[in-house]
N, C-alpha and C positions, 0 to 999 in steps of 0.2 A: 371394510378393510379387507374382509377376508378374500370378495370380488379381486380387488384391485389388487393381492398379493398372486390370486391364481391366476392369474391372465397374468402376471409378470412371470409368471414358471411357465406359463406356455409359451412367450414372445409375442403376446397378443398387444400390440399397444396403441389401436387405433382407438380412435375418440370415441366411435359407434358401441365399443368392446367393452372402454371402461367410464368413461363419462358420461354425463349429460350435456346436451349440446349447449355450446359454450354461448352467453349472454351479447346483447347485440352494442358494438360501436359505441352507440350516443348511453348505455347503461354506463359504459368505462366512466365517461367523462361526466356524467352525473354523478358516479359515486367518486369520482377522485376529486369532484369540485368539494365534496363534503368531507374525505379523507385526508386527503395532503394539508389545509389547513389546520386540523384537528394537530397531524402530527408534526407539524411546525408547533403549535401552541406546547403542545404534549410535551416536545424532546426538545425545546428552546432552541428550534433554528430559525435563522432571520428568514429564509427563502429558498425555494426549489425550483427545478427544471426537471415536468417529464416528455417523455418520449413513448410513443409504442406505435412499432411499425405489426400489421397483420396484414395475411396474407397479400403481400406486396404494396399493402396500401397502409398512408401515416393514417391509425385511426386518435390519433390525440398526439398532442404536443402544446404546451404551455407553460408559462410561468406562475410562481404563486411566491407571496410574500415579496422581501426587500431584499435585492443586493445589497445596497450601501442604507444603513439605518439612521447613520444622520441627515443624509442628502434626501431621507424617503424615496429614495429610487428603487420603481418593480422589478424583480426579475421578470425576463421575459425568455422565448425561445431563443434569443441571440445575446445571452447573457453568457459570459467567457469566466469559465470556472477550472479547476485546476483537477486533471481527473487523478491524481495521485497512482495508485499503483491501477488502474486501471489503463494506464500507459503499457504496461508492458505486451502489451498485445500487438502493439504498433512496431515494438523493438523487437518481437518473434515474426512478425510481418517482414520488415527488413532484412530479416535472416530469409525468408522464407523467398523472398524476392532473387535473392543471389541463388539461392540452389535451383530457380528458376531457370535460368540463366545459364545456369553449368558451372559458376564461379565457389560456388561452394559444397559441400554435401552435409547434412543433417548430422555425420559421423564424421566427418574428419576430427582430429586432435586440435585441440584448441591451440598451439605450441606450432602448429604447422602455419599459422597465419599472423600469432601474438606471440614469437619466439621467447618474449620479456616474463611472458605467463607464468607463474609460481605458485603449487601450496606447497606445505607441509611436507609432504610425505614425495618421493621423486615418482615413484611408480605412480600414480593417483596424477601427477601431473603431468606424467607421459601419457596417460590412456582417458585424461580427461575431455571429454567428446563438447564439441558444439550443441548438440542434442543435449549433454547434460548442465551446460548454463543454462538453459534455460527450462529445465526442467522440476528442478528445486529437491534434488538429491547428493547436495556435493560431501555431505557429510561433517559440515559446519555448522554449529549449533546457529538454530533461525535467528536471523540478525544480524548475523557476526560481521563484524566492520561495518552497520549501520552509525558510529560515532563519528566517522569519516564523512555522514552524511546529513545528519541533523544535530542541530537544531541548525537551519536554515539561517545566513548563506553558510556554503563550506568553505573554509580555504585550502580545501585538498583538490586537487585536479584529476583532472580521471584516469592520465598516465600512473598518479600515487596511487590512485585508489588499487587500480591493479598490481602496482610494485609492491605494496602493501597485505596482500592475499595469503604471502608467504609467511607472515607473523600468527595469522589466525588459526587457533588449537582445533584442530577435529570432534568433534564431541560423541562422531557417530561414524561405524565403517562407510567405505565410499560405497553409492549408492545403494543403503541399507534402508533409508527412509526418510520420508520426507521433512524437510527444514528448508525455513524460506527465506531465501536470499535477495537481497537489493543489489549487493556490491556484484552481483557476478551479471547481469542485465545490466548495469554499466560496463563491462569487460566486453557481453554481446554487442554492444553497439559500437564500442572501439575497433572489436571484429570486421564490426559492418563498415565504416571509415578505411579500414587498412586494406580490405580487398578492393571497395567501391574507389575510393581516392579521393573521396567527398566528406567531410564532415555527418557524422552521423543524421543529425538534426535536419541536413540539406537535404539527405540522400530520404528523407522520409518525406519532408514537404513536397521531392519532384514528382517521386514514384506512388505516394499513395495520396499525401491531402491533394494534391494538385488535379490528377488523373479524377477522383470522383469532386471534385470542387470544392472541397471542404476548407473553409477557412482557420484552419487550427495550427497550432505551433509548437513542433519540438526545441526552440531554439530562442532567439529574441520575439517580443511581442511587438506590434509597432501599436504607435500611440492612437490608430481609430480603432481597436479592440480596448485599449487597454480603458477608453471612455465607457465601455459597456463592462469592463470586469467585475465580478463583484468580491466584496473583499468578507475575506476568513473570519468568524468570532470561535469567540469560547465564552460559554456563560456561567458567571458564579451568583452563586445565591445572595449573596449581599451587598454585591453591586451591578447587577444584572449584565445586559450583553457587553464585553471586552473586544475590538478588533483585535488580530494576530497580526501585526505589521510584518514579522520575517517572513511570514509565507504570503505574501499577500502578490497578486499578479501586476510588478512593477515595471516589468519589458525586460528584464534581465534574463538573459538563459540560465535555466539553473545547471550548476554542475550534474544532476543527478537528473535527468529530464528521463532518460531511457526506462530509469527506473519508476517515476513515480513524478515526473513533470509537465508534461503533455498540458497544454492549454487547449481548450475549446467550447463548444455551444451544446446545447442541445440539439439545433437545427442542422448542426453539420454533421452527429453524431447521428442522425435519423439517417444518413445516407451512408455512414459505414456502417452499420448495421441490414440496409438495406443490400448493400452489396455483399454482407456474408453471408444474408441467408439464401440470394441469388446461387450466388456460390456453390451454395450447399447444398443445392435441388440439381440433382444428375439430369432434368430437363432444361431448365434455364440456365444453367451456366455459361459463363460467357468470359472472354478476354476481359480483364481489370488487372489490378496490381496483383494480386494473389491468385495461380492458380487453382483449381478444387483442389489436384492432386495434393498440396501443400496445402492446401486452409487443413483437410483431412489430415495432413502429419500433426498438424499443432493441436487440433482437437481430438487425437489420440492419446488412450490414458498411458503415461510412461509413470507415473510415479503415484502411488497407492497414499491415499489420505485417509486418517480415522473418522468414520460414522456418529456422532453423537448421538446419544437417543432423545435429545432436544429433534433431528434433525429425522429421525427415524418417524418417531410424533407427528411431527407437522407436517412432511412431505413425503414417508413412509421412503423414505431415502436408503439405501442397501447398498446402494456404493459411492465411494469416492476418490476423485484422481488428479495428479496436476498435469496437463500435458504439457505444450509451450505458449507461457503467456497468458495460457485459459487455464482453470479450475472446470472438472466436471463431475454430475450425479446425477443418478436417476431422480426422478421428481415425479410422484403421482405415476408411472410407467413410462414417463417420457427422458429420454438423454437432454438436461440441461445444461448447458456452455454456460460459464459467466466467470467472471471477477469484479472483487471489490475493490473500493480504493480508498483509502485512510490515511489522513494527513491534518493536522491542527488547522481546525478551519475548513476544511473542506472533506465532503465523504461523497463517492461515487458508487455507482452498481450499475454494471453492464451485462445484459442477461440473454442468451438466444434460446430458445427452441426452438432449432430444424425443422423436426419434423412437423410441428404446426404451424410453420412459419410466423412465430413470432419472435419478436426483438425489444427489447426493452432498457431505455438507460433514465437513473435517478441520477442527478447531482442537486448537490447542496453546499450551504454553505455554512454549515454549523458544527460541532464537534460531538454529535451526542449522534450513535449510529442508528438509535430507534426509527428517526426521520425514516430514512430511507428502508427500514428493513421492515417496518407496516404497511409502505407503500410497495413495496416488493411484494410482498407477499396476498395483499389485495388484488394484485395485478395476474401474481400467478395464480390464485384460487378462483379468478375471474374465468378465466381460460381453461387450465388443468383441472379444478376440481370444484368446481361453483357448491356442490353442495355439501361442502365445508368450509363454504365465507361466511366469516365473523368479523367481529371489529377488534383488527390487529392492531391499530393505534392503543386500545387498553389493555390486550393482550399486552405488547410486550413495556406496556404502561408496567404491569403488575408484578412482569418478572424482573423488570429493573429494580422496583419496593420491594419485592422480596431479598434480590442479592444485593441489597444497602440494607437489609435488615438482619443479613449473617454475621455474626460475632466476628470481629476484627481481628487481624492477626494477631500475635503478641510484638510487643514493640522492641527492640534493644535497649538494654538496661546500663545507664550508665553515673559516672560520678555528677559528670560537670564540673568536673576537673582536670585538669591536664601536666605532668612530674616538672615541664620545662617552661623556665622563660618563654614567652609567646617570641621573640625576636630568633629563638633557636630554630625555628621551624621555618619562617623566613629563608626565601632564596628562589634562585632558577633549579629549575627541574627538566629532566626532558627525560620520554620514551623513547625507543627505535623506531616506533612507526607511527605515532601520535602526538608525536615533537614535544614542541615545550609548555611547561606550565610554571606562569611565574605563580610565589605566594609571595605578599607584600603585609609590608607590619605597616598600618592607620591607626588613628585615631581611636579611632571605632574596631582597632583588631586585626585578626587578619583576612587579606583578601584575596580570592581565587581567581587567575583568569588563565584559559587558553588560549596558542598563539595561533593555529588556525582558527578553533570555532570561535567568534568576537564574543555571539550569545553565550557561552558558556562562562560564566562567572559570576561569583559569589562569595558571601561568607561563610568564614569558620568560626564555628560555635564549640567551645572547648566542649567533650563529652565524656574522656576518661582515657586514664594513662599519658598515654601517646598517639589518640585519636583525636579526630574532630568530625561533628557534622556539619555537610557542605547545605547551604542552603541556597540555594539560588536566586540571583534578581528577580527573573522572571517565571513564577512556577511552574509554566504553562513549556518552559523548555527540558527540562527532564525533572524526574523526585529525584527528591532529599538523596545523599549519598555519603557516604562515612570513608573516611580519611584517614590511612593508619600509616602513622610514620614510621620507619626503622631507623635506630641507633648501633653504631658502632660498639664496641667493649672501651671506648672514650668515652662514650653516652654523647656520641657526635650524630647529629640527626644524617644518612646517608639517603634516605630514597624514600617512598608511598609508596602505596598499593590504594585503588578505590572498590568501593563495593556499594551495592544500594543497603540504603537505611533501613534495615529487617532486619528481626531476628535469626532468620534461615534466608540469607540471600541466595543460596544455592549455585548452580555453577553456570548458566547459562546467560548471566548479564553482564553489560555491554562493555565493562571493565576486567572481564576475565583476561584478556591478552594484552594487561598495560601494564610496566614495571617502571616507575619515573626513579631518576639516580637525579639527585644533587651535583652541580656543576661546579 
């Protein structure tokens, strides 16, 4: 370690300086034939797709396991998976395409092209930059107006999602620090629509899938991909794999595609990767959709991320940054580019190193992130630092046993009781920017539903006073949530507020900026 820290204070960071030279081709794919299955078994995903381009050449690409686990169908290299937030690289790409162009600039005011453009505060949305959608500094706590977008479908549009901006509280001064957004990577691509004149989804199929061949879709899927999709699980222990039918790849554009929608392959995804690291070599660059000048802007650090010493340990890591679109850190002494992608049923990691010219993307199709991050990290200590490969499939086997073996939180303590008639609580509800919520008095009690999100609904379980816990149909679409009703000095029930089911729910969840009134 002590090597590898002093030659990162000198700028030393060629492979001769601190590695040993890195293991050949067919070792890759000898040890991922033994690895990837393992962490299928291990992290309970049906099936993977890897990829890894080196030095200009695909040195592996394959499928392992089952897309679809009724039909027993394999994944393969043209198996069409959902890259969730690993999308957004595509939606910084479009941006990056216009300033190309001259149509845009990296700084212009977001308000100069989405007049509609709104938060909070008026200064902050006069001096809010293009460069800072997409950077993940707007000063709203991470997530904020993700409700707008999950649990999958939405019935928000993307014109609301933006009208919508102006309700979400600050949680943090404007560009003070990092917090990650979805909803404003949809507001980017509406950007990219109003200057281009194109449908955002269109204007990405012409200029980039089309330009390097890639068969993938920001928008509708058509039905000879959607035969090769494979579809999302989530796995419970006592009734083993579950499909996720909302998120599952049915041909529908999703509302949210910029942020986290993107359909595609492994085999297509070998070629955008092939062409970034092209890109990124001051020798081989060449005319494509994205100039270097611009790949360079989005892989510039604009916004500072914290270091874990998980992160420090494994990959002796000393910095981190979000630029556009990308996530970046040192790793081993080399600048690694990448983003993940997390989405029920589906997890992606897309990874470059430049300077070695290597490229690498994992998709899957299971919900547990282990899959991918033993395979990630084989891949990188294959290359980066061979002599610290171990076997990360029970590595992070053991860290998972461990934080399922830490003392649980405390729970909310409550009667199981409720002061009112269950029919008093009964009624239409509605928020200013989350519309309405009917509650309905059954048989069985009463019942929650939203009138955009369909998935969103459930029962209330009296829990004390004038609360209730929401529990939902499907668990797998948010946790448990607590339902506190306000009365009048009539003892007339007037409006909720919701909160997650904790003792300390704190301020940063996804009901923080919802106030429903009785109609």
């Amino acid at each position: 370690m002590q090597r590898q820290l002093c030659a990162l204070l000198l700028g030393l960071t060629s492979a001769a300086m601190l590695h040993a030279e890195p293991l050949t081709p067919e070792a890759v794919s000898l040890d991922l034939a033994q690895v990837v299955p393992a962490a299928l078994q291990q992290f309970d995903t049906p099936g993977m797709a890897v990829v890894i381009i080196k030095d200009g050449q695909l040195v592996h690409q394959a499928g392992y396991g089952e897309r679809d686990i009724s039909a027993q169908a394999p994944v393969t290299a043209e198996t069409y998976f959902r890259l969730a937030s690993a999308s957004k690289a595509f939606t910084a790409a479009s941006v990056a395409i216009l300033v190309d162009a001259g149509k845009l600039n990296w700084d212009d005011k977001v308000v100069q092209h989405l007049p509609q453009f709104r938060l909070q505060d008026a200064w902050v949305t006069a001096e809010f930059s293009i460069r800072d959608l997409l950077s993940q500094r707007s000063g709203l706590a991470s997530g904020a107006g993700d409700s707008m977008i999950w649990p999958e479908p939405s019935g928000f549009s993307r014109d609301e999602v933006i009208n919508n901006l102006r309700y979400l509280t600050p949680l943090s001064s404007f560009r003070s620090q990092y917090a990650y957004s979805n909803v404003l990577y949809i507001t980017a691509a509406e950007l990219v629509a109003k200057v281009s004149g194109q449908p955002w989804q269109d204007f990405v199929a012409e200029q980039i899938f089309q330009p390097l061949e890639m068969q993938c879709y920001a928008g509708a899927v058509p039905d000879s991909a959607l035969a090769e999709a494979a579809l999302p699980y989530e796995f419970r222990a006592e009734v083993g794999f579950l499909p996720i039918p909302r998120n599952a790849i049915d041909g529908k554009m999703l509302m949210a595609a910029a942020a986290g929608g993107v359909v595609c392959r492994a085999s297509d995804m070998a070629k955008w990767l092939s062409f970034l690291l092209a890109q990124a070599d001051a020798g081989t660059a060449k005319a494509g959709p994205v100039s270097r000048q611009q790949l360079q802007q989005m892989w510039t650090a604009q916004t500072l991320m914290p270091v874990s010493s998980l992160d420090l340990e494994l990959d002796f890591t000393h910095f981190s940054a979000y630029g556009m679109g990308w996530r970046m850190a040192d790793m081993h002494g080399y600048k690694v580019i990448h983003h993940t992608g997390t989405l029920s049923g589906f997890q992606a990691h897309v990874l470059l190193v430049p300077e070695q010219q290597l490229g690498v993307v994992v998709l899957n199709n299971g919900s547990n992130s282990g899959a991918r991050q033993s395979v990630v990290q084989t891949v990188l200590k294959h290359y980066l630092a061979p002599e610290l490969q171990r076997d990360w499939v029970s590595y992070y086997a053991d860290q998972r046993q461990a934080f399922a073996q830490r003392a649980a939180p405390p729970q909310p303590v409550g009667t199981g009781e409720v002061l009112l008639a269950l029919q008093d609580y009964a009624g239409s509800y509605v928020d200013q920017w989350f519309g309405g919520i009917e509650i309905s008095q059954t048989d069985s009690g009463l019942r929650f539903q939203s009138a955009k999100m369909i998935n969103l609904q459930g029962s209330l379980q009296p829990f004390a006073d004038h609360s209730f816990i929401v529990q939902w149909d499907d668990a797998n679409v948010a946790r448990n949530a607590l339902i506190h009703f306000e009365l009048n000095n009539l003892r007339q029930v007037t409006g909720f507020r919701l909160e997650p089911y904790a003792a300390e729910p704190g301020e940063r969840h996804e009901y923080r900026d919802m106030h429903f009134y009785k109609q």
